[in-house]
TORKOL-4160 file (C-alpha; in steps of 0.2 Angstrom, whole numbers, padded with zeros to 4 digits, m for minus):
342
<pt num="1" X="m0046" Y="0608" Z="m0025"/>
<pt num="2" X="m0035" Y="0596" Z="m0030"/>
<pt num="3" X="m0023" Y="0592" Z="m0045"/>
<pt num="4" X="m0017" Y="0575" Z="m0048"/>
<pt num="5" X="m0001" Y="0572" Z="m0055"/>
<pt num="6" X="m0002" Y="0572" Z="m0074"/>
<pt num="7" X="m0018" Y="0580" Z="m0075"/>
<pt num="8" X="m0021" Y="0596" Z="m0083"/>
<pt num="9" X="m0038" Y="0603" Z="m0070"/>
<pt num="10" X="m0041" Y="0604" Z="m0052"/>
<pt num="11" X="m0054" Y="0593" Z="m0045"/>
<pt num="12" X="m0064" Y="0594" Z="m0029"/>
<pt num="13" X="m0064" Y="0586" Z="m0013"/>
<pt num="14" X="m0080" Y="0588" Z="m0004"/>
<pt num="15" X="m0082" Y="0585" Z="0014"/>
<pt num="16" X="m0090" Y="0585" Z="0029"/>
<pt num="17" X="m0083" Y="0590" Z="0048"/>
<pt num="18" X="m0087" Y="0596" Z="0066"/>
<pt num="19" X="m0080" Y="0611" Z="0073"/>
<pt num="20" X="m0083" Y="0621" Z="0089"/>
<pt num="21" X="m0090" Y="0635" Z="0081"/>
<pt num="22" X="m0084" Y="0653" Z="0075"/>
<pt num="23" X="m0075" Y="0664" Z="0087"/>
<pt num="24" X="m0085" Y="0679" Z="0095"/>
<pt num="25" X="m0077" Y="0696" Z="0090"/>
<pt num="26" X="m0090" Y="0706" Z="0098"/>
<pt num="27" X="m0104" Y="0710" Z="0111"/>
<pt num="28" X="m0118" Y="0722" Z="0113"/>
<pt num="29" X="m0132" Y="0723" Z="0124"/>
<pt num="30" X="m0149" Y="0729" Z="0117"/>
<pt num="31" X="m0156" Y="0740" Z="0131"/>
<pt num="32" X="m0171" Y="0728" Z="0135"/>
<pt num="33" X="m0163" Y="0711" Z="0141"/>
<pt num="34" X="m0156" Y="0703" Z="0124"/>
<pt num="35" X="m0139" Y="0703" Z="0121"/>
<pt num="36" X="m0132" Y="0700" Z="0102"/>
<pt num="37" X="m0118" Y="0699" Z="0094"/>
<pt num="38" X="m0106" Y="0694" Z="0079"/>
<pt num="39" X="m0093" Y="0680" Z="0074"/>
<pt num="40" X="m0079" Y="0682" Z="0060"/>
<pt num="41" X="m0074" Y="0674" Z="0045"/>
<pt num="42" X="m0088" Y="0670" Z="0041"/>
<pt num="43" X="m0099" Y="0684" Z="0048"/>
<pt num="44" X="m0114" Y="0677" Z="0057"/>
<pt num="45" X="m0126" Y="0687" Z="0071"/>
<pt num="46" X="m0134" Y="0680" Z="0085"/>
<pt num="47" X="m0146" Y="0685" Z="0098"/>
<pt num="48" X="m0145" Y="0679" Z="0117"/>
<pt num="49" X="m0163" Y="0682" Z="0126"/>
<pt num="50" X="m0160" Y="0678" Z="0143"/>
<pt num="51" X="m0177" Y="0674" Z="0148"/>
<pt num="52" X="m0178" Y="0663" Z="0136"/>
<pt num="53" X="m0162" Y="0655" Z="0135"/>
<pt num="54" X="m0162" Y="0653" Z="0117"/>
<pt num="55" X="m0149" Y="0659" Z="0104"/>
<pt num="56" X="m0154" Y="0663" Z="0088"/>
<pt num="57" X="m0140" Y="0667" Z="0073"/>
<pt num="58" X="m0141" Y="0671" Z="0054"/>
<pt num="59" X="m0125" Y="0676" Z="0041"/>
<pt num="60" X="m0125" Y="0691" Z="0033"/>
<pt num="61" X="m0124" Y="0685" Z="0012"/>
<pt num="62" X="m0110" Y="0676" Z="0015"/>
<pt num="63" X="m0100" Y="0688" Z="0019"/>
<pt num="64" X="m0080" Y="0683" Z="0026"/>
<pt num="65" X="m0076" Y="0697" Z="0038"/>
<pt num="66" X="m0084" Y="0702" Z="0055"/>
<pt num="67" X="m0091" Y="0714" Z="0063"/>
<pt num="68" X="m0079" Y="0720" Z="0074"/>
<pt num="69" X="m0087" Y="0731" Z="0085"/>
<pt num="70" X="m0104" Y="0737" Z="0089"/>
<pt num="71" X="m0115" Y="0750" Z="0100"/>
<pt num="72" X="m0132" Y="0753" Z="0104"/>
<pt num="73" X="m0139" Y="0772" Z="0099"/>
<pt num="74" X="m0156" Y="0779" Z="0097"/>
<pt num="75" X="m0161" Y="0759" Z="0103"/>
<pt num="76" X="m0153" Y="0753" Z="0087"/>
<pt num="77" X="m0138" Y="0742" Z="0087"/>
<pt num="78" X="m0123" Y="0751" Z="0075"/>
<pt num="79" X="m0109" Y="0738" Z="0071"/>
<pt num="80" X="m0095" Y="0743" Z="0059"/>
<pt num="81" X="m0089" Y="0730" Z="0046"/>
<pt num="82" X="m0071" Y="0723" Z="0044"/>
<pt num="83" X="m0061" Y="0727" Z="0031"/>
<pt num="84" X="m0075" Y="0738" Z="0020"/>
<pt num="85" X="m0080" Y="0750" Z="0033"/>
<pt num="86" X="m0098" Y="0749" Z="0032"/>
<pt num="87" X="m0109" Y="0755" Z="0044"/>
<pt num="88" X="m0125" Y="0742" Z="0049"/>
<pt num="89" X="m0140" Y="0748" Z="0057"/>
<pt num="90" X="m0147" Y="0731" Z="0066"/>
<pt num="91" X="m0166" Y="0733" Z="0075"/>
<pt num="92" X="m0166" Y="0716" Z="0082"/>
<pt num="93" X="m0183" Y="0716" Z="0087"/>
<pt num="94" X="m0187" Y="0713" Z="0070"/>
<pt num="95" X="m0186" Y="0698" Z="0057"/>
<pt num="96" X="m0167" Y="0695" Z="0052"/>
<pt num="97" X="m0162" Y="0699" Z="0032"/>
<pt num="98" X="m0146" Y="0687" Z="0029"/>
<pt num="99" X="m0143" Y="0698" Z="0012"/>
<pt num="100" X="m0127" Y="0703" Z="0006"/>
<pt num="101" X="m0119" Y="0718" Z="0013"/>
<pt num="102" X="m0128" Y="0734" Z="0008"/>
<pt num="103" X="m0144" Y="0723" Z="0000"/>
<pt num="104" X="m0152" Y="0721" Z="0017"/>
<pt num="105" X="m0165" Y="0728" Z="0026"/>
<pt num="106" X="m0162" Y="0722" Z="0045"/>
<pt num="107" X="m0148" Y="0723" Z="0046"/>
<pt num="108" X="m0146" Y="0738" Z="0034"/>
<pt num="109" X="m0130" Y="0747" Z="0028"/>
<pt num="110" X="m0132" Y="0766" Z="0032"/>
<pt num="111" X="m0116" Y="0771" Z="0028"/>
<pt num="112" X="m0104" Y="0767" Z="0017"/>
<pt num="113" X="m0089" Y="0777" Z="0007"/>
<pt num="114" X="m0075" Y="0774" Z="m0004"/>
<pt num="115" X="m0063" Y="0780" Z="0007"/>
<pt num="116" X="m0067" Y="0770" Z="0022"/>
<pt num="117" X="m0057" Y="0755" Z="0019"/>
<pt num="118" X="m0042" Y="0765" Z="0016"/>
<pt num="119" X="m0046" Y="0774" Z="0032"/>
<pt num="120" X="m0054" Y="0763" Z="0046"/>
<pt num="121" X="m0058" Y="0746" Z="0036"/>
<pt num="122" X="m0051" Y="0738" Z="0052"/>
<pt num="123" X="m0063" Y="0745" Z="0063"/>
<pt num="124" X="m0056" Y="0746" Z="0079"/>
<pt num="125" X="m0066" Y="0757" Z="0090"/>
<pt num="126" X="m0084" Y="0760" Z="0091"/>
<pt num="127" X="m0094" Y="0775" Z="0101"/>
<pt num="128" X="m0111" Y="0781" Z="0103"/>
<pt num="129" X="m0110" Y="0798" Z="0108"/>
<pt num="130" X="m0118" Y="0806" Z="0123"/>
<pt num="131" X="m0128" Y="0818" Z="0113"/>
<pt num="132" X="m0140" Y="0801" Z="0107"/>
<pt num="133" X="m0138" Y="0803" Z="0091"/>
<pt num="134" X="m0122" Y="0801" Z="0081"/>
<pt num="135" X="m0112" Y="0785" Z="0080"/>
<pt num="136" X="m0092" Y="0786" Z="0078"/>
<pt num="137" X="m0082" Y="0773" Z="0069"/>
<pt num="138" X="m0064" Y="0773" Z="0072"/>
<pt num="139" X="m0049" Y="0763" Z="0066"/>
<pt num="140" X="m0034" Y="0758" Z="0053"/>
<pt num="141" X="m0035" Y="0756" Z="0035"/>
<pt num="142" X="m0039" Y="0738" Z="0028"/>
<pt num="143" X="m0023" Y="0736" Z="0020"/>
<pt num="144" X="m0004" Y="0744" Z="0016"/>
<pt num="145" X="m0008" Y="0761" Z="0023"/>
<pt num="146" X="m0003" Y="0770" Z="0040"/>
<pt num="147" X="m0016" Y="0779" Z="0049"/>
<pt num="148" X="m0032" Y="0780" Z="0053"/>
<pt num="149" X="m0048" Y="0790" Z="0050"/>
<pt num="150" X="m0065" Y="0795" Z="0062"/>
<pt num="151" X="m0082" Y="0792" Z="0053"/>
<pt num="152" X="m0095" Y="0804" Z="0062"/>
<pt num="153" X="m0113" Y="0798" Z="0057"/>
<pt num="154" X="m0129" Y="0805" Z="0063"/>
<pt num="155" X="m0140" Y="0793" Z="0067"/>
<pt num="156" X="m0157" Y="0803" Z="0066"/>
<pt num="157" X="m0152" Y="0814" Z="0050"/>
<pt num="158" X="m0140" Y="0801" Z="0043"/>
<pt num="159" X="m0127" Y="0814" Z="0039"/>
<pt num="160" X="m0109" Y="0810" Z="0040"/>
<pt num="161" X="m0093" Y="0817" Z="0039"/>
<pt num="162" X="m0078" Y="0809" Z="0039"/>
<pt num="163" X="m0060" Y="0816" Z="0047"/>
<pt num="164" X="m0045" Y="0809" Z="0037"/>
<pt num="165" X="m0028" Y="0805" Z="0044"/>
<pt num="166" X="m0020" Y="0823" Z="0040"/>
<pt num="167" X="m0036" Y="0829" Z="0053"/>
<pt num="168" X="m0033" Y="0818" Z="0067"/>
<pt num="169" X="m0013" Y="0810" Z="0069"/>
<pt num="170" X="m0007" Y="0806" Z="0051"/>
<pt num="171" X="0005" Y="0791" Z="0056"/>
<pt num="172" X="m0007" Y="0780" Z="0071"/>
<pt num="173" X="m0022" Y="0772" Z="0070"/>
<pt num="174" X="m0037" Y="0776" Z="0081"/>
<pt num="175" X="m0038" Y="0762" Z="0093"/>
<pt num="176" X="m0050" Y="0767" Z="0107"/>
<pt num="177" X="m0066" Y="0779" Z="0110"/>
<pt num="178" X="m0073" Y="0788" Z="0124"/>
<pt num="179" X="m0082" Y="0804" Z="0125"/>
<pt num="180" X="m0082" Y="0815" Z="0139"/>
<pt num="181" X="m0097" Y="0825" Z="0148"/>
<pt num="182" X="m0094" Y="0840" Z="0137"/>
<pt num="183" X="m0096" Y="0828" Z="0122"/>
<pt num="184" X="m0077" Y="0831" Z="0118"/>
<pt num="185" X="m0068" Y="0814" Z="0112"/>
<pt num="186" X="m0053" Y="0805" Z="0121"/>
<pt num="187" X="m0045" Y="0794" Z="0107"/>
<pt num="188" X="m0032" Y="0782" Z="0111"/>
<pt num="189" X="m0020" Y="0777" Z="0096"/>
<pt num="190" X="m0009" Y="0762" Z="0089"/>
<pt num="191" X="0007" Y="0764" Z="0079"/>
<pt num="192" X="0006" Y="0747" Z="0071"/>
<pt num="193" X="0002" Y="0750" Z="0053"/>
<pt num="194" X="m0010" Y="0740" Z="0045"/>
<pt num="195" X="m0006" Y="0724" Z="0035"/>
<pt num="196" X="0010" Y="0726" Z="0027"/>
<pt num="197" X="0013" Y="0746" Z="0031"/>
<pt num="198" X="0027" Y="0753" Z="0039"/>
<pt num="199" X="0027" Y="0769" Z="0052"/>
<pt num="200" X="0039" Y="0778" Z="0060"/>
<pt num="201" X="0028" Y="0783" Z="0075"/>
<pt num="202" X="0035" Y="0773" Z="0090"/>
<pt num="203" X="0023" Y="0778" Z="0105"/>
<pt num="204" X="0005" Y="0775" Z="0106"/>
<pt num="205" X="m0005" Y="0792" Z="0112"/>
<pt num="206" X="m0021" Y="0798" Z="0120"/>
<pt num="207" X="m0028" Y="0813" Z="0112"/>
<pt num="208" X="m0044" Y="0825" Z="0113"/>
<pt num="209" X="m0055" Y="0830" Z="0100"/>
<pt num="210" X="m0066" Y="0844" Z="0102"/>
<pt num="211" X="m0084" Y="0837" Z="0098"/>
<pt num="212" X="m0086" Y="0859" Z="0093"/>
<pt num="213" X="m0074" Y="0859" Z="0081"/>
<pt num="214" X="m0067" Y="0842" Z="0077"/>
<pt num="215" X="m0050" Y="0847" Z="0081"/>
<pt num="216" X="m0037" Y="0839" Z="0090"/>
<pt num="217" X="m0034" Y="0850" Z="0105"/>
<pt num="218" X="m0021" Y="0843" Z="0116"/>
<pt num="219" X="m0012" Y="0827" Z="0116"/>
<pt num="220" X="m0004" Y="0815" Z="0128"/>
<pt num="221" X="0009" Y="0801" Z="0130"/>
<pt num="222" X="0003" Y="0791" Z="0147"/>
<pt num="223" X="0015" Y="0775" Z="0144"/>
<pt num="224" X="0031" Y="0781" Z="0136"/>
<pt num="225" X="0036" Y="0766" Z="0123"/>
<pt num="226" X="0018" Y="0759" Z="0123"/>
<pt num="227" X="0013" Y="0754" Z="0104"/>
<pt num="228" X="m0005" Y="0751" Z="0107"/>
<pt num="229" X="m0019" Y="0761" Z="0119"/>
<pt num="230" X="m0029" Y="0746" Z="0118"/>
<pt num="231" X="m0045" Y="0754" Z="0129"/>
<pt num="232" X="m0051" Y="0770" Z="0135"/>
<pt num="233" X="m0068" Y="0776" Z="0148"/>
<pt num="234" X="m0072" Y="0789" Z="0156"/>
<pt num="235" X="m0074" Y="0785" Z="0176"/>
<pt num="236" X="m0090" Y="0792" Z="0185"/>
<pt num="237" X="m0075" Y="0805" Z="0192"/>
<pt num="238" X="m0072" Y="0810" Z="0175"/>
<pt num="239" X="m0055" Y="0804" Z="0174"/>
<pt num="240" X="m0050" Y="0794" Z="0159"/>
<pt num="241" X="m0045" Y="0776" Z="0164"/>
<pt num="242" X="m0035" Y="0765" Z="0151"/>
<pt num="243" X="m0024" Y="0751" Z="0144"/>
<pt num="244" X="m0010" Y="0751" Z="0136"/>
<pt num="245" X="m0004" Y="0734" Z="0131"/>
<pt num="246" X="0004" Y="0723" Z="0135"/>
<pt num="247" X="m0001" Y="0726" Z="0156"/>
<pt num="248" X="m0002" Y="0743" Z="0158"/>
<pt num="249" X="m0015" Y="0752" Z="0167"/>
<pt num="250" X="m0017" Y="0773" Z="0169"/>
<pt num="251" X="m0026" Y="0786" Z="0174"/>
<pt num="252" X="m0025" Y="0803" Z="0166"/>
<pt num="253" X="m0033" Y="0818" Z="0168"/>
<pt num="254" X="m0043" Y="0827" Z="0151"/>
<pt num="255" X="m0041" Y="0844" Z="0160"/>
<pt num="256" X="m0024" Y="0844" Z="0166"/>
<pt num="257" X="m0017" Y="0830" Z="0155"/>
<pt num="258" X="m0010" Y="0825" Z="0169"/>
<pt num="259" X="m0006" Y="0806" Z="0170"/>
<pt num="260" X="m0012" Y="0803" Z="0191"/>
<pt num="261" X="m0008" Y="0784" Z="0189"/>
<pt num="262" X="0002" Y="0772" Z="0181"/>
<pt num="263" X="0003" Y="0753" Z="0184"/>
<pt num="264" X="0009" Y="0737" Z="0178"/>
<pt num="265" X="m0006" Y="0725" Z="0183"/>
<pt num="266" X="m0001" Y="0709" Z="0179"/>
<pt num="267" X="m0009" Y="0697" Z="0190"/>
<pt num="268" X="m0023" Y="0692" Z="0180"/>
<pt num="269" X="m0015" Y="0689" Z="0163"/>
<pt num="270" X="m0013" Y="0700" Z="0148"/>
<pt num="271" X="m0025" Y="0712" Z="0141"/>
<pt num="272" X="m0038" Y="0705" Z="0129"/>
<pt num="273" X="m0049" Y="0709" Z="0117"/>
<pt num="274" X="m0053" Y="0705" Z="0098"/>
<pt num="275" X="m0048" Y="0717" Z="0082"/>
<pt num="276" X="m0058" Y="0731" Z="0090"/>
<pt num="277" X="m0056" Y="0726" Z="0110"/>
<pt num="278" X="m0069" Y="0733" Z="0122"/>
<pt num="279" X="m0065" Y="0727" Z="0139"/>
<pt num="280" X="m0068" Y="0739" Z="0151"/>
<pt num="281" X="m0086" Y="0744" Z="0158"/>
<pt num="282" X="m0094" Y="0754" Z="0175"/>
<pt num="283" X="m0106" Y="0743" Z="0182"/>
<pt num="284" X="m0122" Y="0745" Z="0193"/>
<pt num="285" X="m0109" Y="0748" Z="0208"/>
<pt num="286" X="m0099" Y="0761" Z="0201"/>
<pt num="287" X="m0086" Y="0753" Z="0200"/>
<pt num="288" X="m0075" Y="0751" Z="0183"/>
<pt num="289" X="m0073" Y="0730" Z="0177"/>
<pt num="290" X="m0060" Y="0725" Z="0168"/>
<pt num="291" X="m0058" Y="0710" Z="0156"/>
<pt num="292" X="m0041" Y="0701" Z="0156"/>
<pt num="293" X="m0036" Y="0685" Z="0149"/>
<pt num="294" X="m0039" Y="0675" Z="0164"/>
<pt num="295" X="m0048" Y="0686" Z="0176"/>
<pt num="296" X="m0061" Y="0699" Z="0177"/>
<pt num="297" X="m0053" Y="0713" Z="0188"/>
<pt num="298" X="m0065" Y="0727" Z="0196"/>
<pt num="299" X="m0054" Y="0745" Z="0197"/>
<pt num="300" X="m0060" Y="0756" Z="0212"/>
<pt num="301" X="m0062" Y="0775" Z="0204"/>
<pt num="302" X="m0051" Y="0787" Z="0215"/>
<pt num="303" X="m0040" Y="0776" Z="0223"/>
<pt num="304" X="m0038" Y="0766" Z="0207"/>
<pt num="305" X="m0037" Y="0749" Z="0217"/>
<pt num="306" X="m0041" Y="0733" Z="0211"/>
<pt num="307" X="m0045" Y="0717" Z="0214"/>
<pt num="308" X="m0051" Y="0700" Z="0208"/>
<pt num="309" X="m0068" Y="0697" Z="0204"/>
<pt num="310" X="m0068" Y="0681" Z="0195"/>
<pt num="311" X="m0056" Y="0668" Z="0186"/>
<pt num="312" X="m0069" Y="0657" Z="0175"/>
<pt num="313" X="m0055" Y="0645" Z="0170"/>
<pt num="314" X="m0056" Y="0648" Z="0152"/>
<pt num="315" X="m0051" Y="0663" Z="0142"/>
<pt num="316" X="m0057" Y="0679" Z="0141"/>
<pt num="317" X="m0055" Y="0682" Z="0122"/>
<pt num="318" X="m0070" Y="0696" Z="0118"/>
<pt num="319" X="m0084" Y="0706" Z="0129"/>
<pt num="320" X="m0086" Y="0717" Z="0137"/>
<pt num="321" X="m0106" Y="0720" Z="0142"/>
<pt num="322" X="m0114" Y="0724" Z="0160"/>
<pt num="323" X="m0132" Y="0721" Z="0158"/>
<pt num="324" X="m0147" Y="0714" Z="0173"/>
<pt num="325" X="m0136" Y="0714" Z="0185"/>
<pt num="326" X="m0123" Y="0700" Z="0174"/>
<pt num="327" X="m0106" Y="0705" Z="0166"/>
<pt num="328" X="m0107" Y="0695" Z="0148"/>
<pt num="329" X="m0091" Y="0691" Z="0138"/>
<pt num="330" X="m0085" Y="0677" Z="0125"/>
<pt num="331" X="m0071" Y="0662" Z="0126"/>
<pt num="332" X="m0068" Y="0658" Z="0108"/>
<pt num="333" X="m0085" Y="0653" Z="0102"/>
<pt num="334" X="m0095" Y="0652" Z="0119"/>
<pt num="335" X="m0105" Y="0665" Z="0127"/>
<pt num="336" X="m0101" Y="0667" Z="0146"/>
<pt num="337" X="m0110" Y="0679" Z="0161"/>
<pt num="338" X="m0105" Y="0679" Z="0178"/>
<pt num="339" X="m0116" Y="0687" Z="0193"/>
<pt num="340" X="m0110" Y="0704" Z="0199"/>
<pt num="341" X="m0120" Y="0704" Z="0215"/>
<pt num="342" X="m0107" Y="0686" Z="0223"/>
């Protein structure tokens, strides 16, 4: 839009341009070979077959945001919505709806509440549970607001409860999930506010959540000073590996609390990640892969050792997904896999 000088209304400028596409915020694999995923501003999913080679992708009404996250529960794909909070069930194995949020029926909203966006509207961590049917949505409000709050959504009943910011840590947001054998949650936090909010918190935390109760049960500072947990997962040891930005790695214990390992791993650049970052994965070999910037990284559970796996020579913005034997993750718009078996 465009006023001229002297004139009292705006006219419009039309035109026409290439771009190299929308960036990827997010990855999920389907559980039978596809692997889907989302793109921001404007909010667009697409579908990767493989076999096929073919990708397929649709916008959702139009829709600005992103879906910053998703996860695979019950063979549905869940993906929580940037900044309303809306929960999207997505079967892609049927016909797309691009529909306006909530007016669809593939995807389709399953949960929505007014308090979301003042609660996780950034959605930064996504989790399927280990019981197979409920679906967590973690994060920091949209805007102005410190804290965040944990959706709990059942994916057969399609109850919810929601645990506000007084129930969880009133002045961080929830950053990271993972979920222990027992079902217990391991949440790792950021003290950053949301868009123009201001905290006094000054160390990001791991804490536990008992999946009986919904209470926080213990708490733990594993990088003193650290603002941000950026990811969390639980090692085939049951340890709880993660990363604290900007290059921190640890490994703390959920029993003891216990932090058995510290490091500054800075070899393959910094960490990475979208809005909601996702970057660490077990793969087929046991082993824990890691997403950096520049390199993917493979962490050796128990002696917690690493090494290089892979520099692509672009970088790693978005990921991360182990599927058929391939580690799939994104570079700004583009789709990359790399073979785990070289």
């Amino acid at each position: 839009m465009v006023i001229d000088a002297g004139a009292q209304d705006p006219r419009e400028v039309h035109f026409d341009y290439e771009s190299g596409g929308k960036s990827i915020y997010s990855l999920v694999a389907s559980g039978d070979g596809v692997i889907c995923g989302a793109t921001g501003i404007p909010l667009r999913v697409f579908r990767f077959d493989p076999a096929v080679g073919g990708i397929e992708n649709w916008g959702l009404g139009g829709h600005g945001g992103h879906i910053n996250q998703w996860a695979r529960q019950g063979g549905k794909l869940y993906g929580a919505v940037y900044s309303c909070g809306s929960l999207m069930e997505y079967d892609h194995t049927q016909p797309f709806t691009d529909a306006a949020l909530g007016a669809g029926v593939n995807p389709k909203r399953v949960h929505y509440a007014a308090e979301a966006r003042d609660l996780y509207g950034r959605p930064h961590a996504v989790l399927a549970h280990p019981d197979g049917e409920h679906l967590l949505v973690g994060g920091n409000p949209a805007r102005g607001l410190v804290g965040g709050g944990l959706l709990i959504y059942n994916t057969v009943t399609t109850e919810a409860r929601i645990l506000g910011r007084e129930e969880l840590v009133p002045d961080q947001a929830v950053m990271a999930l993972t979920a222990l054998p027992d079902g217990d949650l391991i949440v790792g936090t950021a003290v950053e506010a949301a868009t123009g909010g201001t905290t006094t918190a000054t160390q990001a935390l791991v804490y536990r959540i008992s999946w009986a109760t919904k209470q926080v049960i213990a708490r733990w500072t594993p990088i003193p000073d650290a603002k941000t947990v950026a990811d969390l997962i639980v090692g085939p040891d049951g340890l709880v590996y993660g990363l604290a930005r900007p290059n921190h790695f640890f490994v703390l214990s959920p029993e003891t609390g216990e932090v058995l390992h510290t490091e500054q791993v800075t070899q393959y650049g910094s960490i990475t990640g979208m809005q909601a970052p996702r970057t660490m994965a077990t793969g087929p070999d046991g082993g824990i892969y890691v997403l950096y910037r520049d390199a993917i990284a493979r962490f050796e559970p128990g002696t917690f050792a690493h090494r290089e796996v892979a520099r692509p020579g672009v970088p790693i913005t978005a990921g991360i997904v182990i599927d058929s034997g391939r580690i799939y993750f994104g570079s700004g718009p583009n789709l990359y896999s790399y073979t785990l078996d070289r």
